[in-house]
C-alpha positions as CSV (number, residue, x, y, z in Angstrom):
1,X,52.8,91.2,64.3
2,X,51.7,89.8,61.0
3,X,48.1,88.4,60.8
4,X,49.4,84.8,61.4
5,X,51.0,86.2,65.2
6,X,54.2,86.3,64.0
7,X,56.5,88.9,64.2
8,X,58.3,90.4,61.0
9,X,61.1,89.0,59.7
10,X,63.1,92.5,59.5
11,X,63.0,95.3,62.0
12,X,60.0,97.7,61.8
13,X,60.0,101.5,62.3
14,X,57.3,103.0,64.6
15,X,56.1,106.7,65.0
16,X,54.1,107.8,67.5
17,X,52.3,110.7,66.9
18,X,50.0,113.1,68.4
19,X,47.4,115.7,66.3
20,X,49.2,114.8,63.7
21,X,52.7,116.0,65.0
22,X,55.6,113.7,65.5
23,X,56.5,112.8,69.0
24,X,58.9,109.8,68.7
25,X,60.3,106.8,66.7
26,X,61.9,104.0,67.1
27,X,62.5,100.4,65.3
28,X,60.7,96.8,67.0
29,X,63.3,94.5,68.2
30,X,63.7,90.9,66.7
31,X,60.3,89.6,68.4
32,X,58.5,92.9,66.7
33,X,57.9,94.6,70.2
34,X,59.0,98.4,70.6
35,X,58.4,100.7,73.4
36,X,57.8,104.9,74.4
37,X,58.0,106.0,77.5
38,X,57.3,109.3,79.8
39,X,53.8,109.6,77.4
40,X,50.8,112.3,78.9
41,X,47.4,111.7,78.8
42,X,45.6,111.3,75.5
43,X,44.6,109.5,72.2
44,X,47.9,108.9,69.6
45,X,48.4,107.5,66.7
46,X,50.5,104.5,66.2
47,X,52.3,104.4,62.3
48,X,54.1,100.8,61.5
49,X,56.0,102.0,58.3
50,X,55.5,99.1,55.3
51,X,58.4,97.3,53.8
52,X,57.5,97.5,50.4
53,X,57.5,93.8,50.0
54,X,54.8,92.0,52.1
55,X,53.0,94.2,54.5
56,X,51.7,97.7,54.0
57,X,52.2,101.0,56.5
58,X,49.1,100.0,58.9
59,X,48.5,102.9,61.4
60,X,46.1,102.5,65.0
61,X,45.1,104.5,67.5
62,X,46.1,104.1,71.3
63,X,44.7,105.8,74.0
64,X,46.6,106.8,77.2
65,X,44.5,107.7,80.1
66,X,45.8,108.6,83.1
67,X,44.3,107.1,86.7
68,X,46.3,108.4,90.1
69,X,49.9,109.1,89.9
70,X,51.4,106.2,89.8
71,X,53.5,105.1,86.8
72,X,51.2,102.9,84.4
73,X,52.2,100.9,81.5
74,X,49.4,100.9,78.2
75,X,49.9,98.1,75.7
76,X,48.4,98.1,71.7
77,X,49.1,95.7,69.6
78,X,49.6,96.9,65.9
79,X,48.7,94.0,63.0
80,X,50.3,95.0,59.8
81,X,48.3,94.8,56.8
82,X,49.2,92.7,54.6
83,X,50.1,93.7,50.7
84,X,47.5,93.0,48.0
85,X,48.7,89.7,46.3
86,X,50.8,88.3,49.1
87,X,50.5,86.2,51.5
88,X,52.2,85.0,54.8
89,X,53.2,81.2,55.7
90,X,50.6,79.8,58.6
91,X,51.4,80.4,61.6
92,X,53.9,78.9,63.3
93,X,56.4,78.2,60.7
94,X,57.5,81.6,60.0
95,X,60.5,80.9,62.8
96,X,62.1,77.2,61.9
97,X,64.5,77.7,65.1
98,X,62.0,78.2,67.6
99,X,59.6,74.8,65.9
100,X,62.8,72.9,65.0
101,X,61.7,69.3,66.5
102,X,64.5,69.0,67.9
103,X,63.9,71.7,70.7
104,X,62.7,69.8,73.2
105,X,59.2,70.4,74.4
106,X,60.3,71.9,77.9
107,X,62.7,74.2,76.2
108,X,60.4,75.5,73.6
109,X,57.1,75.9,76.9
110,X,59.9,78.1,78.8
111,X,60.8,80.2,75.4
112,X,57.4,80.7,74.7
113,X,56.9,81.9,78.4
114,X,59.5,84.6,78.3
115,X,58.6,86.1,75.3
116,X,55.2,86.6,77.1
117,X,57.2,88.2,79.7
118,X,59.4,90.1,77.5
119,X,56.2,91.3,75.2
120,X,55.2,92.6,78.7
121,X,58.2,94.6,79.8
122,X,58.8,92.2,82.5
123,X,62.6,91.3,81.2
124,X,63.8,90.3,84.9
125,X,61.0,87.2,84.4
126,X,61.9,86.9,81.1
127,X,65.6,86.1,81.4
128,X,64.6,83.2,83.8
129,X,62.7,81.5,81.8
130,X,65.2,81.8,78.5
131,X,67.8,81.3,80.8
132,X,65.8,78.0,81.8
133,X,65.1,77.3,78.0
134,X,68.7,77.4,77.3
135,X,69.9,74.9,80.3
136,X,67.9,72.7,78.5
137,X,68.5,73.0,75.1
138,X,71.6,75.1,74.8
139,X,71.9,75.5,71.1
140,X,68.6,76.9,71.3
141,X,69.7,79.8,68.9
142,X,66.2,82.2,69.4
143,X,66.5,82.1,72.9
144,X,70.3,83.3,73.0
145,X,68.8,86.1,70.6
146,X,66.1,87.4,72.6
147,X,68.2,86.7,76.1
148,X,70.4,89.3,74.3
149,X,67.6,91.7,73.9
150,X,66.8,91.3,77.6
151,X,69.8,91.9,79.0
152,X,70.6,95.1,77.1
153,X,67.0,96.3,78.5
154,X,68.3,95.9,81.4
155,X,71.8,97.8,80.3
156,X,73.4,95.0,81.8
157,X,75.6,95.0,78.8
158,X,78.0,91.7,79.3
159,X,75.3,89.6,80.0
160,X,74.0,91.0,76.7
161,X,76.9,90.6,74.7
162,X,77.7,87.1,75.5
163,X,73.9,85.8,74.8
164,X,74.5,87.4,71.3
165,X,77.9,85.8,71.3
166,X,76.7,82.3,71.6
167,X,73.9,82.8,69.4
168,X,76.5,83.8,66.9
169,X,78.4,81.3,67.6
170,X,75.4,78.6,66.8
171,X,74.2,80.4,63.7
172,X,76.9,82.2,62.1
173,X,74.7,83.2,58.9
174,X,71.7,84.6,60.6
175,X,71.6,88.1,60.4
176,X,69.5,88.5,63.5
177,X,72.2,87.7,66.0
178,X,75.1,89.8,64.2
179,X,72.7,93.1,64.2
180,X,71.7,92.8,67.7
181,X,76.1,92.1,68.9
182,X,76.8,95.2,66.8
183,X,74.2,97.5,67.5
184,X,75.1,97.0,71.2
185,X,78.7,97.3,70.7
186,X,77.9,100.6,69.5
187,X,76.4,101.3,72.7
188,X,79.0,100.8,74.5
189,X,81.2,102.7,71.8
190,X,83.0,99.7,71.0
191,X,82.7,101.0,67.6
192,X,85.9,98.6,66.0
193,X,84.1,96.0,67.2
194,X,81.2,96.4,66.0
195,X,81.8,96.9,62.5
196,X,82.6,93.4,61.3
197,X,79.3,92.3,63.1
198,X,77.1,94.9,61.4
199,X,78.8,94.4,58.2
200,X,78.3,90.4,58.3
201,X,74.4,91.3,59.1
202,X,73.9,93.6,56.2
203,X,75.5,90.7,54.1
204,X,72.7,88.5,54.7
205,X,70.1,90.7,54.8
206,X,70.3,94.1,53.0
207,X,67.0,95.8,54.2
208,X,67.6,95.9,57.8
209,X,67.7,100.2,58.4
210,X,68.6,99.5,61.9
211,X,72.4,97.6,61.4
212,X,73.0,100.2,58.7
213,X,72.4,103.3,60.8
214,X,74.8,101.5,63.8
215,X,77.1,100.5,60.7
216,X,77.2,104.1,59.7
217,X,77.6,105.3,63.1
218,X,80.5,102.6,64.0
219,X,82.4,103.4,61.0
220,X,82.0,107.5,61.2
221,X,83.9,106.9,64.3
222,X,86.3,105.1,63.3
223,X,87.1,107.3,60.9
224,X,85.6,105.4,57.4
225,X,84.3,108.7,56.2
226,X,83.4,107.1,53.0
227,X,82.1,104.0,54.3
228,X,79.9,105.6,56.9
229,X,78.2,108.6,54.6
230,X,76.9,105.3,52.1
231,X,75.8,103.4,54.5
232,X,73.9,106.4,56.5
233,X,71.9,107.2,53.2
234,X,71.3,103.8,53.3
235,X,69.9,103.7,56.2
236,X,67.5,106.9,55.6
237,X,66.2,105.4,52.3
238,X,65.3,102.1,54.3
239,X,63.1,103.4,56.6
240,X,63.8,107.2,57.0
241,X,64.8,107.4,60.6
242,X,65.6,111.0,61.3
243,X,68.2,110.5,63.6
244,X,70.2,109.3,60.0
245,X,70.3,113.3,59.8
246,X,72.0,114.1,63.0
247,X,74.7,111.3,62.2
248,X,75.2,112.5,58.6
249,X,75.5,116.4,59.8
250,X,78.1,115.5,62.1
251,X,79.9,113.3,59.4
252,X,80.3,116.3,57.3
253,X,80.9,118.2,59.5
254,X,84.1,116.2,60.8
255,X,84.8,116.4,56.9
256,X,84.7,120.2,57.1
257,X,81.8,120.7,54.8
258,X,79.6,123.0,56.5
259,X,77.0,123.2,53.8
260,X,76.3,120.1,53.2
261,X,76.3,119.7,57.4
262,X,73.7,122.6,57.6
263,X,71.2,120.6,54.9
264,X,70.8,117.6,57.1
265,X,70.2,119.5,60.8
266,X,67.5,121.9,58.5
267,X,66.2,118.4,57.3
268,X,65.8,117.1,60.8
269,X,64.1,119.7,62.2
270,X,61.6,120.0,59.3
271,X,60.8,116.2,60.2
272,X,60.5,117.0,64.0
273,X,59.5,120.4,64.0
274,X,58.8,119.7,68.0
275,X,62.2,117.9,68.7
276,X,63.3,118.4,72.3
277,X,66.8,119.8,71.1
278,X,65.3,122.0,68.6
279,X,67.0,125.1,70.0
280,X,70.5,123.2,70.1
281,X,70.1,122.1,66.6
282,X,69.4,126.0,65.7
283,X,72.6,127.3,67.5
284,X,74.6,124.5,65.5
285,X,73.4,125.6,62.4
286,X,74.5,129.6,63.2
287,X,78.1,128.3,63.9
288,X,78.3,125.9,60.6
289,X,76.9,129.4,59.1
290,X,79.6,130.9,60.2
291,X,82.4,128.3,58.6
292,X,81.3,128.9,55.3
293,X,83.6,131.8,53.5
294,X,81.8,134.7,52.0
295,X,80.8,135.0,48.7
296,X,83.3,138.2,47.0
C-alpha cells in the first residue's frame, strides 16, 4: 500500500526471498494484495520492486514460525516508500469509483467489508459482501473488478469472467478491468480471446508488466510470432519477471532458433539458480544444443 492506505495504481512485483536466494515472485492484484504459499519455517525477506515514477523498491522482513501442524496463514503488510520529490493524493481519493457520491453509503460499507475479507484470504466472505454491494449499486465498477479477482481465486472461472465482463461493460476505458478479462482468458487458454482485451489495457496504460506478459503469451499462441516476442521484452524491461524467459525460449524455439532459445533458459536459471525445474530446464537446453549445426 502506499503511505496514504491506498493501493498502487499499477500492478507491483514481489520477490520473496530467503538468505539472499530467490524463492518466488509474483505481481499484487488490483487492490495491491499478493500471496506465497507452501512457505517453511523462518525469517524472509519481502522485495516490492519500484516503478520508477512515485514509489521506490521498499524491501521488509517477515517472519514465519511454525506452531503444531496445522496449516497457518502469516500476513505483512509492505508500505512502499515513496520517491524523493513526490508525493501521493490524501487518502481516500486515489480511487474516484469507489468515493464517487453517488455509491450509495450501504454499497460502498459492504465494498469496503469484502476487501477486508479478500486482503484476508477469506474470498468465499468476500464475494458475499461485493456480491451484496453490487445488488445495490450495480454500476458499482470496483466491486465488479475485485468480484472478478475473487472468483478466479476460487478458479471458478465463469463467475470470474462475467464480473470482469460487466465491469467492462460500465467502464470501457479503464485498464483495470480489461487486464484482469484477459489475463484470465489466458488461463483458461482462450488465448483469441484474450488478445483484444489485453491489447485495449496496454492502450490505456503502458506500464502494466502483467497484461504484457499474458499479451505475449496470448499472442505466441496464436501464432503472432512478431507481436508476442515485442511485447515479452516488454514485459521483462517492466518489471523483469523471469517467467518472460521461459515464454520467450519457447517463442524461439517455435521459430526454430535454437540459439537464441538456449540464451533465455541460461538467463532464467541464472535469476533462479534454485528453481524447482532446474534439472528440466538443463535437459532442454542439451536438446536445443543439439539443433544447432556444427560449425565446419
Amino acid at each position: 500500500m502506499l503511505p496514504n492506505g491506498a493501493p498502487p495504481s499499477n500492478s507491483v512485483r514481489v520477490r520473496l526471498t530467503f538468505n539472499g536466494v530467490n524463492v518466488y515472485e509474483t505481481f499484487t492484484d488490483l487492490g495491491g494484495r499478493f500471496s506465497f504459499s507452501g512457505l517453511h519455517r523462518g525469517i524472509y525477506q519481502l522485495i516490492a520492486e519500484g516503478d520508477d515514477q512515485t514509489f521506490e523498491t521498499t524491501r521488509v522482513n517477515a517472519e514465519v514460525a511454525a506452531y503444531g501442524s496445522a496449516p497457518q496463514t502469516f500476513t505483512q503488510n509492505i508500505q512502499l516508500r515513496i520517491k524523493a520529490g513526490k508525493s501521493v493524493p490524501p487518502a481516500g481519493v486515489t480511487s474516484s469509483e469507489q468515493f464517487d457520491p453517488k455509491v450509495p453509503q450501504r454499497a460502498r460499507e459492504a465494498y469496503e467489508k469484502g476487501l477486508k475479507r479478500a486482503e484476508g484470504n477469506k474470498p468465499e466472505q468476500a464475494i458475499k459482501l461485493l456480491e451484496e454491494a453490487i445488488a445495490t449499486y450495480p454500476q458499482f465498477y470496483a466491486a465488479h473488478v475485485v468480484l472478478g479477482e475473487q472468483f478466479d481465486k476460487l478458479k471458478k472461472y465463469p463467475e470470474a469472467e462475467d464480473a470482469y465482463q460487466k465491469a467492462v461493460a460500465l467502464k470501457n476505458d479503464a485498464p483495470g478491468a480489461h487486464a484482469g478479462l484477459g489475463i484470465l482468458l489466458v488461463k483458461q487458454k482462450k488465448y483469441a480471446e484474450a488478445v483484444p482485451h489485453l491489447r485495449r489495457s496496454i492502450e490505456l496504460d503502458k506500464r502494466s508488466s502483467p497484461a504484457y506478459l499474458a499479451l505475449g503469451l496470448a499472442e505466441m499462441m496464436t501464432g503472432d510470432y512478431l507481436s508476442s516476442e515485442t511485447n515479452l521484452l516488454r514485459a521483462y524491461e517492466l518489471s523483469k519477471p523471469t517467467i518472460a524467459h521461459i515464454y520467450l525460449a519457447n517463442l524461439y524455439d517455435l521459430q526454430h532458433q535454437p540459439a537464441k532459445a538456449i540464451e533465455q533458459l541460461e538467463a532464467y536459471l541464472k535469476e533462479n539458480p534454485e528453481s524447482s525445474n532446474r534439472v528440466q530446464i538443463r535437459e532442454t537446453i542439451d536438446k536445443l544444443k543439439k539443433q544447432i549445426p556444427k560449425k565446419k
